[in-house]
C-alpha positions as CSV (number, residue, x, y, z in Angstrom):
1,X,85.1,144.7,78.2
2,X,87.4,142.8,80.4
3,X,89.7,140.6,79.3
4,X,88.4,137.2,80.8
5,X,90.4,134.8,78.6
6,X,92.5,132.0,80.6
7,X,96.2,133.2,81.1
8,X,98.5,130.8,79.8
9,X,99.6,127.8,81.6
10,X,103.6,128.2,81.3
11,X,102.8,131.1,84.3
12,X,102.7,127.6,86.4
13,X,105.7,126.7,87.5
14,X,107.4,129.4,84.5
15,X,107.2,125.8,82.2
16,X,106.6,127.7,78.9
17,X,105.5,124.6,77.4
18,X,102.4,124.2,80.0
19,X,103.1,120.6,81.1
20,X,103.2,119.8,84.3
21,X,105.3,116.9,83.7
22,X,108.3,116.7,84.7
23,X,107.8,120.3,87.1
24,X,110.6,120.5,89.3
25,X,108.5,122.3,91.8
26,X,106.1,119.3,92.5
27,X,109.2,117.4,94.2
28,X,110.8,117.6,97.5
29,X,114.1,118.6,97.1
30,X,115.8,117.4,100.0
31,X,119.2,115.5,100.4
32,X,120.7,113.0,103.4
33,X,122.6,115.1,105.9
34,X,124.1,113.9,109.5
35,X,122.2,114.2,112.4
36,X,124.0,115.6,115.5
37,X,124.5,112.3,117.3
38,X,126.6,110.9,120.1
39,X,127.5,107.1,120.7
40,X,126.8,104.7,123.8
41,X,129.1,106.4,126.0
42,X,126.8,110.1,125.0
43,X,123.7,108.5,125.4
44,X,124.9,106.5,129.4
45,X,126.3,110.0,130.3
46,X,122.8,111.5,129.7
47,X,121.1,109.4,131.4
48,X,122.9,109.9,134.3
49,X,122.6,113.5,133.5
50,X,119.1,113.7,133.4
51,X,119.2,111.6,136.5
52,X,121.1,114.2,138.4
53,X,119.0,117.0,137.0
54,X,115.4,115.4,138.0
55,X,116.6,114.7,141.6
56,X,118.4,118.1,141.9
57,X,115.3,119.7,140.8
58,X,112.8,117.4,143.0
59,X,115.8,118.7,145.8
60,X,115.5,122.3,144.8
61,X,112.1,122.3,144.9
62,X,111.7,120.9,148.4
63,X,114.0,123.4,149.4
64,X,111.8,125.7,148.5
65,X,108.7,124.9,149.9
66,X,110.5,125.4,153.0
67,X,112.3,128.5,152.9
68,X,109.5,129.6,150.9
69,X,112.3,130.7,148.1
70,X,111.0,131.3,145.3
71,X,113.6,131.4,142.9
72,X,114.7,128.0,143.8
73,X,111.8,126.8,142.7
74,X,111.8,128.5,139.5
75,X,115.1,126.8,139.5
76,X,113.9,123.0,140.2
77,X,111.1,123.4,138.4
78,X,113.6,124.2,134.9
79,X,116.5,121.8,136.1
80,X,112.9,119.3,137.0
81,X,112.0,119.6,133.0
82,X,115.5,119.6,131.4
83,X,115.9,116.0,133.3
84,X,112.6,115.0,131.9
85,X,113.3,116.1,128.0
86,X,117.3,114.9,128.2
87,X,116.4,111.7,127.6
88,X,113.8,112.2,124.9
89,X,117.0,112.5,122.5
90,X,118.1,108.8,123.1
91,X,117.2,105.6,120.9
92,X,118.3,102.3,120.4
93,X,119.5,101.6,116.8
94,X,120.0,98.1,115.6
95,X,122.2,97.0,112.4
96,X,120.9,98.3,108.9
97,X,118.2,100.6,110.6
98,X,118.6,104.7,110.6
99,X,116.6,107.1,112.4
100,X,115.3,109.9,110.6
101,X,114.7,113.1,112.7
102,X,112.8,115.5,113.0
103,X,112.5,118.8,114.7
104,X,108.7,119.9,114.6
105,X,108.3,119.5,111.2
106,X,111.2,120.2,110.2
107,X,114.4,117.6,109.0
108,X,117.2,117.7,110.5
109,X,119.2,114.8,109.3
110,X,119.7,111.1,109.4
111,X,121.3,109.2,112.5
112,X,123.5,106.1,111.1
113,X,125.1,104.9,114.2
114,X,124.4,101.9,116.2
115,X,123.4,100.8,119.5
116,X,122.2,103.1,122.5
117,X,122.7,106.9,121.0
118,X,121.7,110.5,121.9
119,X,120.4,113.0,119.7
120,X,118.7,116.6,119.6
121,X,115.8,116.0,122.5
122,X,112.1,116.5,121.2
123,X,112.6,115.2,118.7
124,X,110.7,112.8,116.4
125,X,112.3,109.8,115.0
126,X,111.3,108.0,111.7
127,X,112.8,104.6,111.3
128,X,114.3,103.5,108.2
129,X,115.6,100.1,106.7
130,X,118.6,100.2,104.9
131,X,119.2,96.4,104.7
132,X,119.4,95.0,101.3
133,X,115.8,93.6,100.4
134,X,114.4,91.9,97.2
135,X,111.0,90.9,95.9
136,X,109.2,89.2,92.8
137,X,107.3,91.4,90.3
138,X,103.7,89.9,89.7
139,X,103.6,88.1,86.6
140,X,102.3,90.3,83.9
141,X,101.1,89.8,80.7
142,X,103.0,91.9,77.6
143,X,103.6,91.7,73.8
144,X,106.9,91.1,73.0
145,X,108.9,93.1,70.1
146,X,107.2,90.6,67.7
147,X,103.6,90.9,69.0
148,X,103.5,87.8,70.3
149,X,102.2,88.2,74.2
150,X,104.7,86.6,76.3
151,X,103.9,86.4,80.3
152,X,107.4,87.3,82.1
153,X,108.4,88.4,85.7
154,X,111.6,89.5,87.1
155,X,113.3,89.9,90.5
156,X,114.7,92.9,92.0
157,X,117.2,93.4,94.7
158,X,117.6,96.7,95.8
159,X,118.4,99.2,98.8
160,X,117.7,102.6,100.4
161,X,120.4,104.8,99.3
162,X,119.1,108.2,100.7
163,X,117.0,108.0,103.5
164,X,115.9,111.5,103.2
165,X,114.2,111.4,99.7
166,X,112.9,107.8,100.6
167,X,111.0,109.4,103.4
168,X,110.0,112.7,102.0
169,X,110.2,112.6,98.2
170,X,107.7,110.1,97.5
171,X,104.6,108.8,99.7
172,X,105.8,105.4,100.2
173,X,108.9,104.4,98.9
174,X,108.7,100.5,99.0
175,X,105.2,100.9,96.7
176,X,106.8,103.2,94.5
177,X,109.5,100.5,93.8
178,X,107.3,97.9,93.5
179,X,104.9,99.6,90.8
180,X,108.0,101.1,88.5
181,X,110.2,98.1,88.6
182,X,107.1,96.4,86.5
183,X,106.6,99.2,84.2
184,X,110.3,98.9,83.5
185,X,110.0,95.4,83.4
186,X,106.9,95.6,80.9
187,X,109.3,98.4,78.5
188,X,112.0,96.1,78.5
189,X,109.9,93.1,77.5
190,X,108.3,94.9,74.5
191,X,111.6,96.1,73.2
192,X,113.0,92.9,72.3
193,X,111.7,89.9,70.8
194,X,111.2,86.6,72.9
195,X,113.2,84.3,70.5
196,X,115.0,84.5,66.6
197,X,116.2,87.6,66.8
198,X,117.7,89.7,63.8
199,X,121.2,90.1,63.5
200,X,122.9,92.6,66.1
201,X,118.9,92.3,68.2
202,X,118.9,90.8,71.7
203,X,116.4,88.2,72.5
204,X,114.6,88.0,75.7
205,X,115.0,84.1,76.0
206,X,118.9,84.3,74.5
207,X,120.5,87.1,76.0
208,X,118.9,86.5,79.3
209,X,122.1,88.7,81.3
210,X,121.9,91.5,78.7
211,X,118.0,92.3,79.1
212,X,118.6,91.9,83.0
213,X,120.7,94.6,82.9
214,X,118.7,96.4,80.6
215,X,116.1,96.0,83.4
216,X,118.1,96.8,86.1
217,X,119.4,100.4,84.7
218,X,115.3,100.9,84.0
219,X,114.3,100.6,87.7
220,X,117.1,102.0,88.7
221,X,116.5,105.2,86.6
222,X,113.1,105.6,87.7
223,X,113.7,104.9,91.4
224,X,116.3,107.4,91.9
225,X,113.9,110.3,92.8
226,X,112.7,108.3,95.8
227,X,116.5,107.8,97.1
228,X,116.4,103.9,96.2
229,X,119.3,102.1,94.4
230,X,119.0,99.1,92.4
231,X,121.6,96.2,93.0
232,X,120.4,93.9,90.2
233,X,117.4,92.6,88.6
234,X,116.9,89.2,86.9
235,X,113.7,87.4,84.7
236,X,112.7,85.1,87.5
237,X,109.9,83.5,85.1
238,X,109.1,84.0,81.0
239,X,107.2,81.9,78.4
240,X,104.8,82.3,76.0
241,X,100.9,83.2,77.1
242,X,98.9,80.0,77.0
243,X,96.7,81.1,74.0
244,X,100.2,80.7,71.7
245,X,102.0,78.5,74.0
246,X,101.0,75.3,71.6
247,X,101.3,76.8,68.3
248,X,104.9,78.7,69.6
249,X,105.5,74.8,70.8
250,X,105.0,73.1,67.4
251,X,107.1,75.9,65.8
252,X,109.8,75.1,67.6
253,X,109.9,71.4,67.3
254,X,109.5,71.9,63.7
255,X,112.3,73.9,64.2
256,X,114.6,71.6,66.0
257,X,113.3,68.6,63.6
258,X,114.4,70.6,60.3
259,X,117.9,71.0,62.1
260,X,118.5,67.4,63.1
261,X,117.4,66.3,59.3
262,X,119.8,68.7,57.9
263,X,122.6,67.8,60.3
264,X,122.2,63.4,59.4
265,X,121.7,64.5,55.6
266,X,125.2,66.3,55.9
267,X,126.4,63.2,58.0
268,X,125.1,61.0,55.8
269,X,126.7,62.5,52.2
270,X,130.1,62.6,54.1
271,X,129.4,58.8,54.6
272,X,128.8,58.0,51.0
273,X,131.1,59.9,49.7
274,X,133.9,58.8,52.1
275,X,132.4,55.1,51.1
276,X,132.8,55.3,47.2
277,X,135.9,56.8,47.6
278,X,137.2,53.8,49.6
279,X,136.1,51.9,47.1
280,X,137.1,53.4,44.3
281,X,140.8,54.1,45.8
282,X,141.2,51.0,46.8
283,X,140.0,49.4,43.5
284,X,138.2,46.9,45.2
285,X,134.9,47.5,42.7
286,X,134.6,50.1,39.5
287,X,131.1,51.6,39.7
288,X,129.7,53.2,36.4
289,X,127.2,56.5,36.6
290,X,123.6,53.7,36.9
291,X,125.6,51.8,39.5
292,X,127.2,54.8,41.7
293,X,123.7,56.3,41.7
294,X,121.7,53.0,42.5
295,X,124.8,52.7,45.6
296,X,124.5,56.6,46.7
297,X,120.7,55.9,46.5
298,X,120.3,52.9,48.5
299,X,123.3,54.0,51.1
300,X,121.0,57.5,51.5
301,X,117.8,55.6,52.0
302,X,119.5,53.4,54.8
303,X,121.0,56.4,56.5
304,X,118.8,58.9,56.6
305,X,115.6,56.5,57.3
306,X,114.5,56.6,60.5
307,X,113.1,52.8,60.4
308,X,115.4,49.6,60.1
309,X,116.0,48.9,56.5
310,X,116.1,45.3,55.5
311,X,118.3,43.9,52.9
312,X,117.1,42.4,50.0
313,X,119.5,40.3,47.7
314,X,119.9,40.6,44.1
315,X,120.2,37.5,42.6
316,X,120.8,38.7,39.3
317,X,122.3,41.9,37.7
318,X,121.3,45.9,37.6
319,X,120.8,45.3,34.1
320,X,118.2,42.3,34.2
């Protein structure tokens, strides 16, 4: 019987693990080159040309109508469509634009210069941006290191680098920065935690210029195949979802409450003990152990209270 089994996959593409991910042969390879281009003075001196050649040919072909020639007007007729496709070649470029040509199909490189230019007639001319531009990832929704979802949005500035791969490598290249600058954005966010972060661990909330970067080198890795460089990248928005915003909100008050109590406790020994030192040094009383604790006592009670405490008088003794 024939063998009617499936041949292995690694005959696709010769990847002999059989995953098409990552196959170099699903990508345009293609690199910026130089167009042939001249400047303003090029493109006014074909203009003229082509001038010249369209009323010479008009000319030549009058000519020979009347002398019934015909190879003058063989001749006008070619000088009559060389006039015509001269100028074909010519474009305006402003500041930051590029022109992208092609040649039926076929690319044959990038035009950088500005103002009134000439290039290869019959051409076909893609424009491309390569001003600096910068947008606001939607908002999205992520658990952070901690598993505590987190809603966090950055902003990216970036550029066409390569106007070649920008054009051909991917189908859109502004989309395609758009939707991997948020699945960078959504990696980044769930490798670190939002806040209290473990020794040598960056925080999202505490190291806010260290995760930027982090997120810039991410887009900037995963744009590169569409010819795109990324300038920077920076957490325009980040806070806790609204279903833990309250209880995330009491932990942190209780948080900074704990710390100010510790903080006028330590203030507060320092104070008693700088007071019965005084005291004592300066021998202006001589406290026994019932009497320093009953002082240390009331002096803790007054300082670390946070009402107004009222004095009462002792008329008598500690003892009666």
């Amino acid at each position: 019987m024939p063998d009617t089994s499936v041949p292995p996959q690694e005959s696709v593409g010769g990847d002999p693990s059989g995953r098409p991910v990552g196959h170099a042969g699903a990508r345009v390879d293609v690199a910026e080159r130089e167009a042939w281009s001249l400047g303003t003075g090029g493109a006014l001196l074909a203009i003229v040309l082509a001038v010249v050649l369209v009323v010479t040919g008009f000319v030549l072909f009058g000519v020979a109508d009347d002398t019934d020639t015909g190879a003058l007007g063989v001749l006008g007729v070619v000088l009559l469509l060389a006039g015509l496709l001269l100028p074909t070649g010519i474009a305006v470029i402003s500041p930051g634009q590029t022109r992208v040509v092609q040649l039926f199909g076929r690319y044959v490189g990038t035009v950088r210069r500005t103002g009134l230019v000439v290039t290869v007639p019959l051409t076909s001319r893609q424009r491309v941006s390569v001003r600096v531009r910068n947008f606001e990832t939607n908002e999205l929704k992520v658990n952070d290191a901690d598993g505590n979802p987190i809603n966090i949005a950055a902003i990216v500035v970036w550029q066409v680098a390569d106007t070649a791969k920008a054009t051909f490598a991917v189908e859109d290249y502004e989309d395609f920065v758009h939707v991997q600058s948020e699945s960078a954005l959504r990696h980044v966010a769930m490798s670190h935690p939002y806040d209290h972060a473990d020794d040598g661990e960056n925080s999202l909330r505490g190291a806010t210029d260290v995760v930027s970067a982090e997120i810039a080198a991410e887009v900037a890795a995963r744009v590169v195949i569409a010819g795109v460089e990324v300038i920077e990248a920076r957490i325009s928005n980040l806070a806790y979802a609204p279903e833990i915003a309250q209880a995330m909100l009491q932990r942190q008050q209780a948080g900074a409450i704990i710390a100010a109590r510790e903080r006028i406790v330590e203030g507060a020994v320092s104070m008693v003990e700088g007071a019965l030192g005084r005291l004592e040094a300066d021998g202006f009383v001589q406290l026994d152990d019932e009497r320093r604790a009953a002082m240390v006592s009331n002096l803790l009670v007054v300082l670390c209270g946070e009402s107004r405490a009222t004095p009462v008088v002792n008329a008598g003794t500690l003892y009666t």
